[in-house]
Residue, then its C-alpha position, 0 to 999 in steps of 0.5 A: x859359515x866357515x872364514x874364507x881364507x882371503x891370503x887366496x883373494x891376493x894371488x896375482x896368477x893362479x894355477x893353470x889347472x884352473x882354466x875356463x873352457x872356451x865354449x859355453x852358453x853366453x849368460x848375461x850381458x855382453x855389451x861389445x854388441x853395441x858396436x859390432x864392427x869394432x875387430x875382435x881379438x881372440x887370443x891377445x898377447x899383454x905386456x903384462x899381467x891383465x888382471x891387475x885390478x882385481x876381481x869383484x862382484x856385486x848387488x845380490x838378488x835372490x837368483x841374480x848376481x854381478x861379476x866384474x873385472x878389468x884387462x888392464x896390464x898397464x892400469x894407469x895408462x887410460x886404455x889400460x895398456x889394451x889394444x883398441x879392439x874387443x876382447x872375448x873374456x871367458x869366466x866360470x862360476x862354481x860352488x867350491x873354492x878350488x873351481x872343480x863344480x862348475x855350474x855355469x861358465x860362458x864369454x863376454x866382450x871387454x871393449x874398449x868404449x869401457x875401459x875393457x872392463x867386464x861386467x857378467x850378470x847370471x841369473x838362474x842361481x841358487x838364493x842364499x849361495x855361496x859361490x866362486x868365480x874366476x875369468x880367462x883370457x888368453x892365456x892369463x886366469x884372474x884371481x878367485x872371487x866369492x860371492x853370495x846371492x841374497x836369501x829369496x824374497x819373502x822368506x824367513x831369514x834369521x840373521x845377516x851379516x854386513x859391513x858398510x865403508x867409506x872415503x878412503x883417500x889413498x894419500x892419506x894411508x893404507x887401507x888395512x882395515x880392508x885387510x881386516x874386512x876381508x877377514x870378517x864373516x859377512x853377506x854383503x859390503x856396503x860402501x857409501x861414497x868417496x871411493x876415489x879423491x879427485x885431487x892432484x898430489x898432496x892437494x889434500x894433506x893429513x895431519x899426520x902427513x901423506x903416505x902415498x901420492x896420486x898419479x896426477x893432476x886433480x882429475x878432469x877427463x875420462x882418462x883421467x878419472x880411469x886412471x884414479x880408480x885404477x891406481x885405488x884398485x891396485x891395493x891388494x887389501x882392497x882387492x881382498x875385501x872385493x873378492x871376499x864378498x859381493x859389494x852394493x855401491x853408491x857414490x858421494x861427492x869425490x867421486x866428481x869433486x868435491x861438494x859438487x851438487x846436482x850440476x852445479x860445481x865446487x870450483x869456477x867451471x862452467x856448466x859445459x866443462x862441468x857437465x862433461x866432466x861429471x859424465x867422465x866421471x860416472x862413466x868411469x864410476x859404472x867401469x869400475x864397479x859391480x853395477x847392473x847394466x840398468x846403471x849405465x851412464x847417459x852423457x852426465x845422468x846415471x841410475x844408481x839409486x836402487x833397492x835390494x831384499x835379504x829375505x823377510x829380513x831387511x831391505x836396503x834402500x840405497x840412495x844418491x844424495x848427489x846427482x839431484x840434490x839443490x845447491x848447498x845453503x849459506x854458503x856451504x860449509x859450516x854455519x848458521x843458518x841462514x833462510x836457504x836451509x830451511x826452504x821447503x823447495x830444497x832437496x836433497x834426493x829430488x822428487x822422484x827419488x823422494x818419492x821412491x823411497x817413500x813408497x819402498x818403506x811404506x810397501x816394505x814387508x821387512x823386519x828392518x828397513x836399512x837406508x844406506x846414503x851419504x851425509x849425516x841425516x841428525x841434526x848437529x850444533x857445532x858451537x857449544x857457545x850459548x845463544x850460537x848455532x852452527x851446522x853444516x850445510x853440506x849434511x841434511x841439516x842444510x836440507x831441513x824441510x826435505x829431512x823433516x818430510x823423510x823423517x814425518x813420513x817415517x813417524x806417521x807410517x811407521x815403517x818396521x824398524x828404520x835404521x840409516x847407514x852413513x859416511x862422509x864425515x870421517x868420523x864415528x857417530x851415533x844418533x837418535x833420529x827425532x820427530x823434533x832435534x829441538x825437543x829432546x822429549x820428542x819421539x825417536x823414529x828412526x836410528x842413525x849410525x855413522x861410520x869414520x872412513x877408511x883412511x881420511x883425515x880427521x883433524x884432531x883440533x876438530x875433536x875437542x869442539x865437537x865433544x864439547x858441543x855433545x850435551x846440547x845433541x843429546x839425541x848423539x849417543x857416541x862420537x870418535x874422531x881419532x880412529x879410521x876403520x869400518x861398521x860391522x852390522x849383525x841383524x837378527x829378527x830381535x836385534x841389530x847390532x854395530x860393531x865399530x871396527x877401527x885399525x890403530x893406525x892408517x900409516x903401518x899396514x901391519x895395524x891391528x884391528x880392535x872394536x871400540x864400541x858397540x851399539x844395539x837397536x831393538x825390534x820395535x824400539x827406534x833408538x840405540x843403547x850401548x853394550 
Protein backbone atom coordinates (compact mmCIF):
# COMPACT_ATOMS: atom_id res chain seq x y z
CA UNK A 1 0.00 0.00 0.00
CA UNK A 2 1.52 3.39 -0.79
CA UNK A 3 2.37 5.68 2.78
CA UNK A 4 -0.31 8.37 2.99
CA UNK A 5 1.46 11.28 3.10
CA UNK A 6 0.16 12.50 7.07
CA UNK A 7 1.64 16.33 6.56
CA UNK A 8 -2.19 16.32 4.89
CA UNK A 9 -3.91 15.01 8.23
CA UNK A 10 -2.36 18.18 10.10
CA UNK A 11 -4.13 20.99 7.97
CA UNK A 12 -6.47 23.22 9.88
CA UNK A 13 -8.64 24.24 6.71
CA UNK A 14 -8.61 22.61 3.68
CA UNK A 15 -9.47 23.90 0.12
CA UNK A 16 -12.94 25.22 -0.36
CA UNK A 17 -13.02 23.48 -3.62
CA UNK A 18 -13.71 20.53 -1.18
CA UNK A 19 -16.90 21.18 0.05
CA UNK A 20 -19.84 18.73 0.97
CA UNK A 21 -22.96 19.26 -0.72
CA UNK A 22 -25.92 19.95 1.39
CA UNK A 23 -28.50 17.44 0.12
CA UNK A 24 -27.90 13.39 0.08
CA UNK A 25 -29.49 10.39 1.45
CA UNK A 26 -29.00 10.60 5.72
CA UNK A 27 -26.77 7.11 6.42
CA UNK A 28 -26.04 5.99 9.85
CA UNK A 29 -27.33 7.26 12.88
CA UNK A 30 -28.39 10.69 13.60
CA UNK A 31 -28.62 10.77 17.38
CA UNK A 32 -30.23 14.75 17.84
CA UNK A 33 -33.78 12.39 16.95
CA UNK A 34 -33.54 11.64 20.45
CA UNK A 35 -34.62 15.01 21.17
CA UNK A 36 -36.53 16.46 18.70
CA UNK A 37 -37.34 20.05 19.84
CA UNK A 38 -34.17 20.99 20.63
CA UNK A 39 -34.04 24.26 17.66
CA UNK A 40 -31.77 23.66 14.64
CA UNK A 41 -29.39 25.57 13.26
CA UNK A 42 -28.48 25.33 9.69
CA UNK A 43 -26.01 27.94 9.14
CA UNK A 44 -24.08 28.72 12.22
CA UNK A 45 -21.35 31.32 12.72
CA UNK A 46 -18.24 30.17 15.11
CA UNK A 47 -15.97 32.26 16.92
CA UNK A 48 -13.37 30.14 15.54
CA UNK A 49 -12.09 27.28 13.49
CA UNK A 50 -15.05 24.29 14.61
CA UNK A 51 -12.61 21.55 13.60
CA UNK A 52 -9.99 21.91 16.23
CA UNK A 53 -10.19 18.28 17.33
CA UNK A 54 -9.55 16.79 14.54
CA UNK A 55 -11.34 13.94 12.72
CA UNK A 56 -11.31 10.16 13.45
CA UNK A 57 -12.78 6.86 12.38
CA UNK A 58 -12.98 3.56 14.00
CA UNK A 59 -14.07 -0.18 14.59
CA UNK A 60 -14.02 -1.76 10.70
CA UNK A 61 -16.09 -4.35 9.72
CA UNK A 62 -16.27 -5.70 6.56
CA UNK A 63 -18.94 -3.54 5.06
CA UNK A 64 -19.02 -0.99 8.01
CA UNK A 65 -17.20 1.85 9.29
CA UNK A 66 -17.31 4.89 12.15
CA UNK A 67 -16.68 8.55 11.53
CA UNK A 68 -16.04 11.09 14.06
CA UNK A 69 -15.54 14.45 14.73
CA UNK A 70 -16.17 17.41 17.06
CA UNK A 71 -17.60 21.44 16.57
CA UNK A 72 -15.56 22.76 19.07
CA UNK A 73 -14.34 26.32 18.21
CA UNK A 74 -13.31 26.99 21.64
CA UNK A 75 -12.31 23.13 22.91
CA UNK A 76 -11.62 23.77 26.55
CA UNK A 77 -14.98 25.55 27.24
CA UNK A 78 -17.38 22.38 28.39
CA UNK A 79 -19.78 23.04 25.51
CA UNK A 80 -17.07 23.62 23.15
CA UNK A 81 -17.70 27.26 22.52
CA UNK A 82 -21.03 25.90 20.82
CA UNK A 83 -24.54 27.41 21.11
CA UNK A 84 -26.94 25.37 22.81
CA UNK A 85 -28.79 24.17 19.72
CA UNK A 86 -28.28 21.22 17.01
CA UNK A 87 -26.29 21.62 14.32
CA UNK A 88 -26.61 19.62 10.84
CA UNK A 89 -23.00 18.62 9.97
CA UNK A 90 -22.70 17.21 6.15
CA UNK A 91 -19.76 15.01 5.59
CA UNK A 92 -18.78 12.79 2.27
CA UNK A 93 -16.77 9.58 1.72
CA UNK A 94 -14.81 9.11 -1.39
CA UNK A 95 -12.06 6.71 -2.56
CA UNK A 96 -9.39 9.12 -3.36
CA UNK A 97 -7.36 11.38 -1.27
CA UNK A 98 -8.16 14.64 -3.14
CA UNK A 99 -12.47 13.77 -2.25
CA UNK A 100 -13.07 14.03 -6.34
CA UNK A 101 -15.08 10.14 -6.30
CA UNK A 102 -17.43 10.41 -3.82
CA UNK A 103 -19.32 7.22 -3.11
CA UNK A 104 -21.74 8.31 -0.27
CA UNK A 105 -22.17 11.78 1.23
CA UNK A 106 -25.22 12.87 3.71
CA UNK A 107 -26.01 15.00 7.17
CA UNK A 108 -25.80 14.36 10.90
CA UNK A 109 -27.18 16.20 13.83
CA UNK A 110 -24.40 17.36 16.40
CA UNK A 111 -26.22 18.11 19.66
CA UNK A 112 -25.25 19.54 22.46
CA UNK A 113 -26.42 16.34 24.88
CA UNK A 114 -23.09 15.17 23.40
CA UNK A 115 -20.69 17.78 23.29
CA UNK A 116 -21.71 18.09 19.46
CA UNK A 117 -19.58 15.61 18.55
CA UNK A 118 -20.63 13.52 15.65
CA UNK A 119 -20.54 9.92 15.14
CA UNK A 120 -21.57 8.60 11.30
CA UNK A 121 -22.00 4.88 10.91
CA UNK A 122 -21.98 3.82 6.81
CA UNK A 123 -22.64 0.39 5.84
CA UNK A 124 -23.07 -0.77 2.19
CA UNK A 125 -19.05 -0.38 1.69
CA UNK A 126 -16.57 -2.03 -0.06
CA UNK A 127 -14.43 -5.04 2.49
CA UNK A 128 -10.87 -4.62 2.50
CA UNK A 129 -11.13 -0.45 1.39
CA UNK A 130 -9.26 2.09 1.44
CA UNK A 131 -11.20 5.48 2.09
CA UNK A 132 -11.22 9.38 2.79
CA UNK A 133 -13.68 11.42 4.51
CA UNK A 134 -14.34 14.75 5.41
CA UNK A 135 -17.05 17.04 7.10
CA UNK A 136 -18.97 20.27 6.37
CA UNK A 137 -20.40 22.90 8.47
CA UNK A 138 -21.50 26.13 7.60
CA UNK A 139 -19.04 27.52 5.84
CA UNK A 140 -15.92 25.49 7.59
CA UNK A 141 -14.29 21.73 6.11
CA UNK A 142 -12.52 19.45 8.39
CA UNK A 143 -9.38 18.10 7.93
CA UNK A 144 -9.34 14.57 5.41
CA UNK A 145 -9.31 11.45 7.49
CA UNK A 146 -8.67 7.89 6.10
CA UNK A 147 -9.72 4.91 6.71
CA UNK A 148 -9.86 1.34 5.79
CA UNK A 149 -12.75 -1.43 6.36
CA UNK A 150 -11.90 -4.84 7.35
CA UNK A 151 -11.31 -7.63 4.68
CA UNK A 152 -14.99 -9.95 4.78
CA UNK A 153 -15.42 -12.61 7.11
CA UNK A 154 -14.24 -15.88 6.29
CA UNK A 155 -11.98 -15.22 3.62
CA UNK A 156 -8.41 -15.69 2.82
CA UNK A 157 -6.50 -12.86 4.30
CA UNK A 158 -2.50 -13.16 4.05
CA UNK A 159 -1.27 -10.27 6.33
CA UNK A 160 -2.26 -7.50 8.64
CA UNK A 161 -0.60 -4.64 9.81
CA UNK A 162 -1.30 -3.15 13.02
CA UNK A 163 -0.33 -0.78 15.94
CA UNK A 164 -1.40 -0.94 19.48
CA UNK A 165 -0.66 2.14 22.37
CA UNK A 166 -1.02 3.35 25.27
CA UNK A 167 -1.08 5.93 28.44
CA UNK A 168 0.16 8.87 27.14
CA UNK A 169 -0.14 11.64 30.02
CA UNK A 170 0.11 15.03 28.30
CA UNK A 171 2.19 16.60 31.18
CA UNK A 172 4.74 14.21 30.76
CA UNK A 173 5.83 14.75 26.97
CA UNK A 174 5.01 15.31 23.55
CA UNK A 175 3.35 12.56 21.92
CA UNK A 176 5.81 12.05 18.71
CA UNK A 177 5.79 9.02 18.52
CA UNK A 178 2.18 9.45 16.97
CA UNK A 179 4.01 11.39 14.68
CA UNK A 180 5.85 8.75 13.64
CA UNK A 181 2.79 6.09 14.02
CA UNK A 182 1.18 8.11 11.46
CA UNK A 183 3.72 7.68 9.13
CA UNK A 184 3.53 3.58 9.35
CA UNK A 185 1.65 1.40 6.89
CA UNK A 186 -0.99 0.09 9.00
CA UNK A 187 -4.82 -1.33 8.80
CA UNK A 188 -5.62 -0.55 12.29
CA UNK A 189 -4.86 1.20 15.59
CA UNK A 190 -5.30 -0.39 18.82
CA UNK A 191 -5.33 1.63 21.88
CA UNK A 192 -5.43 0.05 25.12
CA UNK A 193 -6.38 2.44 28.04
CA UNK A 194 -5.23 5.83 29.57
CA UNK A 195 -6.16 8.09 26.87
CA UNK A 196 -6.43 11.01 29.34
CA UNK A 197 -5.14 11.51 33.14
CA UNK A 198 -7.43 12.57 35.52
CA UNK A 199 -5.09 14.53 37.35
CA UNK A 200 -5.03 18.38 38.14
CA UNK A 201 -1.34 20.17 37.22
CA UNK A 202 1.60 18.49 38.00
CA UNK A 203 -0.28 16.17 40.36
CA UNK A 204 1.62 13.37 38.71
CA UNK A 205 5.50 14.53 38.20
CA UNK A 206 8.04 12.74 35.89
CA UNK A 207 11.17 12.29 36.45
CA UNK A 208 12.49 14.27 34.16
CA UNK A 209 9.97 17.16 34.95
CA UNK A 210 6.63 17.94 33.41
CA UNK A 211 6.60 19.72 29.97
CA UNK A 212 3.16 20.86 29.48
CA UNK A 213 0.37 21.11 32.40
CA UNK A 214 -3.33 20.20 32.14
CA UNK A 215 -6.10 22.51 32.25
CA UNK A 216 -7.27 22.09 35.48
CA UNK A 217 -8.15 20.57 38.64
CA UNK A 218 -8.32 16.63 38.82
CA UNK A 219 -11.37 15.88 36.99
CA UNK A 220 -14.87 15.55 38.36
CA UNK A 221 -17.66 16.68 36.28
CA UNK A 222 -18.79 16.19 32.96
CA UNK A 223 -17.56 19.19 31.94
CA UNK A 224 -14.67 18.41 33.22
CA UNK A 225 -13.61 15.30 31.68
CA UNK A 226 -14.71 17.27 28.19
CA UNK A 227 -12.49 19.32 28.69
CA UNK A 228 -9.45 16.87 29.40
CA UNK A 229 -10.13 15.14 26.02
CA UNK A 230 -10.38 18.31 24.25
CA UNK A 231 -7.22 19.76 25.50
CA UNK A 232 -5.16 15.74 24.65
CA UNK A 233 -7.04 15.84 20.92
CA UNK A 234 -5.88 19.17 20.38
CA UNK A 235 -2.00 17.78 19.75
CA UNK A 236 -1.53 17.79 16.10
CA UNK A 237 0.73 14.51 16.20
CA UNK A 238 -2.40 12.68 17.85
CA UNK A 239 -4.79 14.03 15.31
CA UNK A 240 -2.46 12.50 12.56
CA UNK A 241 -2.00 9.13 13.92
CA UNK A 242 -6.40 9.37 14.04
CA UNK A 243 -6.79 10.29 10.62
CA UNK A 244 -4.34 8.01 9.26
CA UNK A 245 -6.06 4.86 10.31
CA UNK A 246 -9.25 3.65 11.78
CA UNK A 247 -8.80 3.14 15.80
CA UNK A 248 -10.40 0.12 17.89
CA UNK A 249 -10.59 1.71 21.55
CA UNK A 250 -10.83 0.60 24.85
CA UNK A 251 -10.29 2.12 28.30
CA UNK A 252 -8.28 1.55 31.57
CA UNK A 253 -8.28 3.04 34.63
CA UNK A 254 -7.40 7.01 34.14
CA UNK A 255 -10.00 7.40 32.35
CA UNK A 256 -12.07 7.46 35.59
CA UNK A 257 -9.27 7.75 38.11
CA UNK A 258 -6.89 6.19 38.80
CA UNK A 259 -6.90 2.11 40.05
CA UNK A 260 -10.63 2.48 40.51
CA UNK A 261 -12.61 -0.88 40.14
CA UNK A 262 -15.98 -1.72 39.07
CA UNK A 263 -17.75 1.09 41.44
CA UNK A 264 -15.48 1.17 43.89
CA UNK A 265 -12.96 4.40 43.83
CA UNK A 266 -9.31 5.22 44.51
CA UNK A 267 -9.85 7.97 46.75
CA UNK A 268 -12.47 8.93 49.71
CA UNK A 269 -15.62 9.23 47.74
CA UNK A 270 -18.87 7.90 48.34
CA UNK A 271 -20.54 5.79 46.00
CA UNK A 272 -22.89 8.54 44.93
CA UNK A 273 -20.34 10.97 43.82
CA UNK A 274 -18.54 8.04 42.46
CA UNK A 275 -21.23 6.72 40.60
CA UNK A 276 -21.92 10.03 38.88
CA UNK A 277 -18.42 10.85 38.21
CA UNK A 278 -17.75 7.38 36.26
CA UNK A 279 -21.12 8.24 34.27
CA UNK A 280 -19.44 11.71 33.62
CA UNK A 281 -16.60 9.90 32.72
CA UNK A 282 -18.02 7.33 30.17
CA UNK A 283 -20.08 9.92 28.79
CA UNK A 284 -17.58 11.90 27.61
CA UNK A 285 -15.00 8.69 26.88
CA UNK A 286 -18.23 7.59 24.19
CA UNK A 287 -18.05 11.68 23.00
CA UNK A 288 -14.86 11.67 21.89
CA UNK A 289 -14.21 8.19 20.45
CA UNK A 290 -15.08 6.40 17.06
CA UNK A 291 -17.59 4.18 19.05
CA UNK A 292 -20.83 2.42 17.74
CA UNK A 293 -23.92 3.57 19.03
CA UNK A 294 -24.19 0.01 20.62
CA UNK A 295 -21.60 1.68 23.39
CA UNK A 296 -23.63 4.66 24.45
CA UNK A 297 -23.60 5.38 27.89
CA UNK A 298 -26.36 4.19 30.43
CA UNK A 299 -25.95 6.46 33.65
CA UNK A 300 -22.44 4.88 35.05
CA UNK A 301 -22.77 1.61 32.50
CA UNK A 302 -21.41 1.28 29.02
CA UNK A 303 -20.71 -1.52 26.56
CA UNK A 304 -17.29 -1.45 25.29
CA UNK A 305 -16.12 -4.93 25.20
CA UNK A 306 -16.69 -6.14 21.77
CA UNK A 307 -15.26 -8.42 18.87
CA UNK A 308 -13.90 -7.47 15.29
CA UNK A 309 -12.87 -9.98 12.41
CA UNK A 310 -9.72 -9.40 9.41
CA UNK A 311 -10.88 -12.14 7.20
CA UNK A 312 -9.78 -15.82 8.12
CA UNK A 313 -6.76 -13.75 9.55
CA UNK A 314 -7.01 -12.80 13.01
CA UNK A 315 -10.10 -11.76 15.51
CA UNK A 316 -9.75 -9.28 17.93
CA UNK A 317 -11.34 -9.68 21.18
CA UNK A 318 -11.09 -6.35 22.94
CA UNK A 319 -11.92 -6.30 26.43
CA UNK A 320 -12.90 -4.03 29.64
CA UNK A 321 -10.78 -5.12 32.48
CA UNK A 322 -12.30 -2.23 34.57
CA UNK A 323 -16.09 -1.35 34.76
CA UNK A 324 -16.79 -5.17 36.46
CA UNK A 325 -13.71 -5.99 37.88
CA UNK A 326 -13.62 -7.07 42.06
CA UNK A 327 -11.65 -4.73 44.15
CA UNK A 328 -7.76 -4.82 44.20
CA UNK A 329 -6.42 -7.50 46.62
CA UNK A 330 -3.88 -6.91 49.95
CA UNK A 331 -4.31 -3.56 49.71
CA UNK A 332 -3.50 -2.99 45.92
CA UNK A 333 -0.15 -1.92 44.76
CA UNK A 334 2.68 -4.15 45.08
CA UNK A 335 2.92 -6.81 47.55
CA UNK A 336 2.77 -10.43 48.78
CA UNK A 337 0.30 -11.77 48.40
CA UNK A 338 -2.16 -12.27 50.82
CA UNK A 339 -5.43 -14.96 50.70
CA UNK A 340 -7.50 -12.21 48.49
CA UNK A 341 -5.66 -12.91 45.49
CA UNK A 342 -5.90 -16.15 45.22
CA UNK A 343 -10.09 -16.01 45.85
CA UNK A 344 -11.77 -18.25 43.13
CA UNK A 345 -14.64 -15.30 43.32
CA UNK A 346 -12.23 -12.57 42.32
CA UNK A 347 -12.68 -11.33 38.63
CA UNK A 348 -11.28 -9.71 36.70
CA UNK A 349 -13.54 -9.15 33.36
CA UNK A 350 -17.03 -10.41 35.51
CA UNK A 351 -18.81 -13.52 34.51
CA UNK A 352 -20.42 -12.42 31.72
CA UNK A 353 -17.62 -11.22 29.93
CA UNK A 354 -15.79 -14.15 31.00
CA UNK A 355 -17.77 -16.08 29.39
CA UNK A 356 -17.97 -14.12 26.30
CA UNK A 357 -14.52 -14.34 25.57
CA UNK A 358 -14.62 -17.98 26.10
CA UNK A 359 -17.16 -18.67 23.80
CA UNK A 360 -15.41 -15.91 21.14
CA UNK A 361 -11.98 -18.05 21.31
CA UNK A 362 -13.72 -21.56 21.27
CA UNK A 363 -15.93 -20.48 18.09
CA UNK A 364 -13.11 -18.70 16.54
CA UNK A 365 -12.07 -19.75 12.87
CA UNK A 366 -9.03 -17.29 12.72
CA UNK A 367 -5.61 -17.97 12.20
CA UNK A 368 -4.61 -15.75 15.34
CA UNK A 369 -6.91 -15.15 18.25
CA UNK A 370 -5.44 -11.18 19.48
CA UNK A 371 -6.79 -10.51 23.16
CA UNK A 372 -6.39 -6.69 23.21
CA UNK A 373 -6.89 -5.34 27.23
CA UNK A 374 -5.13 -3.62 29.89
CA UNK A 375 -3.08 -4.87 32.57
CA UNK A 376 -0.14 -7.33 32.63
CA UNK A 377 -1.80 -11.15 32.34
CA UNK A 378 2.05 -12.80 33.25
CA UNK A 379 2.80 -13.37 36.53
CA UNK A 380 5.83 -11.07 37.81
CA UNK A 381 7.80 -11.57 41.13
CA UNK A 382 9.09 -8.23 41.72
CA UNK A 383 11.72 -9.18 44.54
CA UNK A 384 14.71 -10.75 43.55
CA UNK A 385 15.45 -11.72 47.36
CA UNK A 386 15.32 -15.25 48.11
CA UNK A 387 12.50 -16.76 50.02
CA UNK A 388 10.44 -12.95 49.14
CA UNK A 389 7.26 -12.60 46.95
CA UNK A 390 6.17 -9.58 45.36
CA UNK A 391 3.34 -8.65 42.90
CA UNK A 392 1.25 -6.39 41.74
CA UNK A 393 -2.24 -6.37 42.78
CA UNK A 394 -3.43 -4.08 40.25
CA UNK A 395 -2.43 -6.61 37.07
CA UNK A 396 -3.88 -10.12 36.94
CA UNK A 397 -1.52 -11.39 39.43
CA UNK A 398 -4.15 -9.97 41.71
CA UNK A 399 -6.80 -11.86 40.15
CA UNK A 400 -5.07 -15.43 40.01
CA UNK A 401 -7.90 -17.98 39.93
CA UNK A 402 -9.81 -15.69 37.08
CA UNK A 403 -6.38 -15.75 35.23
CA UNK A 404 -5.96 -19.56 35.67
CA UNK A 405 -9.64 -20.07 34.57
CA UNK A 406 -8.63 -17.85 31.09
CA UNK A 407 -5.48 -19.41 30.82
CA UNK A 408 -6.91 -23.43 31.22
CA UNK A 409 -9.42 -22.63 28.89
CA UNK A 410 -6.77 -21.60 26.39
CA UNK A 411 -4.90 -25.02 27.29
CA UNK A 412 -7.69 -27.33 26.94
CA UNK A 413 -9.53 -26.00 24.05
CA UNK A 414 -6.83 -24.66 22.04
CA UNK A 415 -7.81 -22.04 20.54
CA UNK A 416 -5.44 -21.12 17.21
CA UNK A 417 -2.65 -19.06 18.02
CA UNK A 418 -3.65 -16.86 21.40
CA UNK A 419 -1.71 -14.04 21.64
CA UNK A 420 -2.40 -10.87 24.31
CA UNK A 421 -1.76 -7.15 23.67
CA UNK A 422 -1.10 -4.89 26.82
CA UNK A 423 -0.62 -1.40 28.25
CA UNK A 424 -0.69 0.17 31.37
CA UNK A 425 2.59 -0.50 32.99
CA UNK A 426 4.50 1.80 30.98
CA UNK A 427 7.08 -0.40 29.94
CA UNK A 428 8.18 -2.85 27.56
CA UNK A 429 7.84 -6.68 27.92
CA UNK A 430 7.50 -9.92 26.71
CA UNK A 431 6.07 -13.17 28.10
CA UNK A 432 5.50 -16.79 27.80
CA UNK A 433 2.01 -17.30 29.12
CA UNK A 434 2.36 -20.75 31.03
CA UNK A 435 -0.13 -23.42 32.32
CA UNK A 436 2.13 -23.09 35.41
CA UNK A 437 4.59 -19.52 36.34
CA UNK A 438 5.85 -21.64 38.99
CA UNK A 439 7.01 -24.46 36.78
CA UNK A 440 9.12 -23.11 34.02
CA UNK A 441 8.96 -26.91 32.57
CA UNK A 442 4.93 -26.34 31.99
CA UNK A 443 3.60 -25.63 28.78
CA UNK A 444 3.50 -22.32 26.95
CA UNK A 445 -0.38 -21.42 25.94
CA UNK A 446 -0.39 -18.65 25.02
CA UNK A 447 2.16 -15.26 24.33
CA UNK A 448 1.92 -11.86 25.74
CA UNK A 449 3.53 -8.88 24.35
CA UNK A 450 3.72 -5.64 26.59
CA UNK A 451 3.62 -2.42 25.19
CA UNK A 452 5.52 1.20 27.12
CA UNK A 453 3.38 4.21 26.80
CA UNK A 454 3.28 7.10 24.68
CA UNK A 455 4.70 9.60 27.04
CA UNK A 456 4.32 8.37 31.02
CA UNK A 457 6.91 7.75 33.26
CA UNK A 458 8.83 5.07 34.26
CA UNK A 459 11.00 5.68 36.96
CA UNK A 460 14.38 4.74 36.46
CA UNK A 461 15.08 3.55 39.90
CA UNK A 462 12.52 0.93 39.24
CA UNK A 463 14.52 -0.49 36.51
CA UNK A 464 17.24 -2.03 38.26
CA UNK A 465 15.07 -4.39 40.62
CA UNK A 466 12.92 -5.42 37.90
CA UNK A 467 15.94 -6.48 35.71
CA UNK A 468 17.28 -7.80 38.71
CA UNK A 469 14.04 -9.83 39.41
CA UNK A 470 14.39 -11.65 35.53
CA UNK A 471 15.89 -14.86 36.23
CA UNK A 472 13.54 -15.92 38.75
CA UNK A 473 10.42 -15.12 35.48
CA UNK A 474 12.17 -17.12 33.09
CA UNK A 475 8.89 -17.34 31.03
CA UNK A 476 9.90 -13.06 30.55
CA UNK A 477 11.54 -12.93 27.49
CA UNK A 478 12.40 -8.91 27.44
CA UNK A 479 12.03 -5.81 29.41
CA UNK A 480 12.81 -2.03 28.61
CA UNK A 481 11.92 0.47 31.05
CA UNK A 482 13.81 3.66 29.87
CA UNK A 483 11.96 4.38 26.22
CA UNK A 484 8.45 5.62 25.71
CA UNK A 485 6.90 4.50 22.06
CA UNK A 486 4.27 2.06 20.68
CA UNK A 487 4.08 -2.08 18.96
CA UNK A 488 4.02 -2.31 15.42
CA UNK A 489 2.45 -6.15 14.76
CA UNK A 490 2.73 -7.58 11.19
CA UNK A 491 0.55 -11.02 10.96
CA UNK A 492 0.86 -13.41 8.38
CA UNK A 493 -0.88 -16.83 8.00
CA UNK A 494 3.07 -18.02 9.36
CA UNK A 495 4.26 -15.69 11.36
CA UNK A 496 3.63 -12.87 13.77
CA UNK A 497 5.98 -10.34 14.28
CA UNK A 498 6.51 -7.13 17.26
CA UNK A 499 8.45 -4.34 16.40
CA UNK A 500 8.87 -2.10 19.61
CA UNK A 501 8.87 1.28 17.99
CA UNK A 502 10.25 3.94 20.80
CA UNK A 503 11.26 7.62 20.30
CA UNK A 504 14.69 8.89 21.86
CA UNK A 505 12.94 11.26 23.78
CA UNK A 506 9.30 12.34 25.10
CA UNK A 507 10.67 15.82 25.76
CA UNK A 508 12.07 17.16 21.86
CA UNK A 509 9.11 16.88 19.39
CA UNK A 510 11.83 16.48 16.98
CA UNK A 511 12.71 12.98 18.64
CA UNK A 512 13.53 10.21 16.04
CA UNK A 513 11.91 7.27 16.05
CA UNK A 514 14.15 3.65 15.98
CA UNK A 515 12.93 -0.27 16.80
CA UNK A 516 14.55 -1.79 19.72
CA UNK A 517 13.59 -5.02 19.57
CA UNK A 518 11.95 -7.46 17.55
CA UNK A 519 10.06 -10.36 18.67
CA UNK A 520 8.19 -13.40 16.49
CA UNK A 521 5.44 -16.08 17.37
CA UNK A 522 5.15 -18.96 14.91
CA UNK A 523 1.97 -20.66 13.80
CA UNK A 524 1.18 -23.39 16.16
CA UNK A 525 4.06 -22.72 18.41
CA UNK A 526 2.80 -20.30 21.46
CA UNK A 527 5.93 -18.70 22.45
CA UNK A 528 8.09 -15.87 21.37
CA UNK A 529 11.61 -15.96 19.96
CA UNK A 530 13.64 -12.93 19.46
CA UNK A 531 15.08 -11.85 15.81
Amino acid sequence: MERFHFERLLSTRLRRRNLLVSAGALTGIVLASQWPSRRVVAQPRFSDYPFKLGVASGDPLPDSIVLWTRLAPEPLTGNGGMPGVNVPVQWQLATDPNMRNVVLRGTAMATPELAHSIRVVLGGLKSAQWYWYQFKVGNEVSPIGRTRTAPALGTPTNQLNFAFASCQMYEHGYFTAYKYMAQENLDLVVHLGDYIYEYGPNEYQSEAGNIRVHNSPEIISLDDYRNRYALYKTDPDLQAAHAAFPWSVTWDDHEVENNYANLIPEENQSQQEFTQRRANAYQAYYEHMPLRSFALPNGPNMQLYRRLAFGNLADFHILDTRQYRSDQPCDDNLQPRCPGALEPSQTMMGSEQEQWLFQGLDNSNARWNVIAQQTMMAQYDFDARPGTEVFNMDQWDGYVAARDRLLDFIQQRQPSNPVVITGDIHSNWVHDLKADFDNPASPTVATEFVGTSITSDFPTAFIEPVTAALPDNPHTKFFDGAFRGYVRCHLTRERWQSDYRVVSTILDPNATISTLASFVVENGQPGAEQL
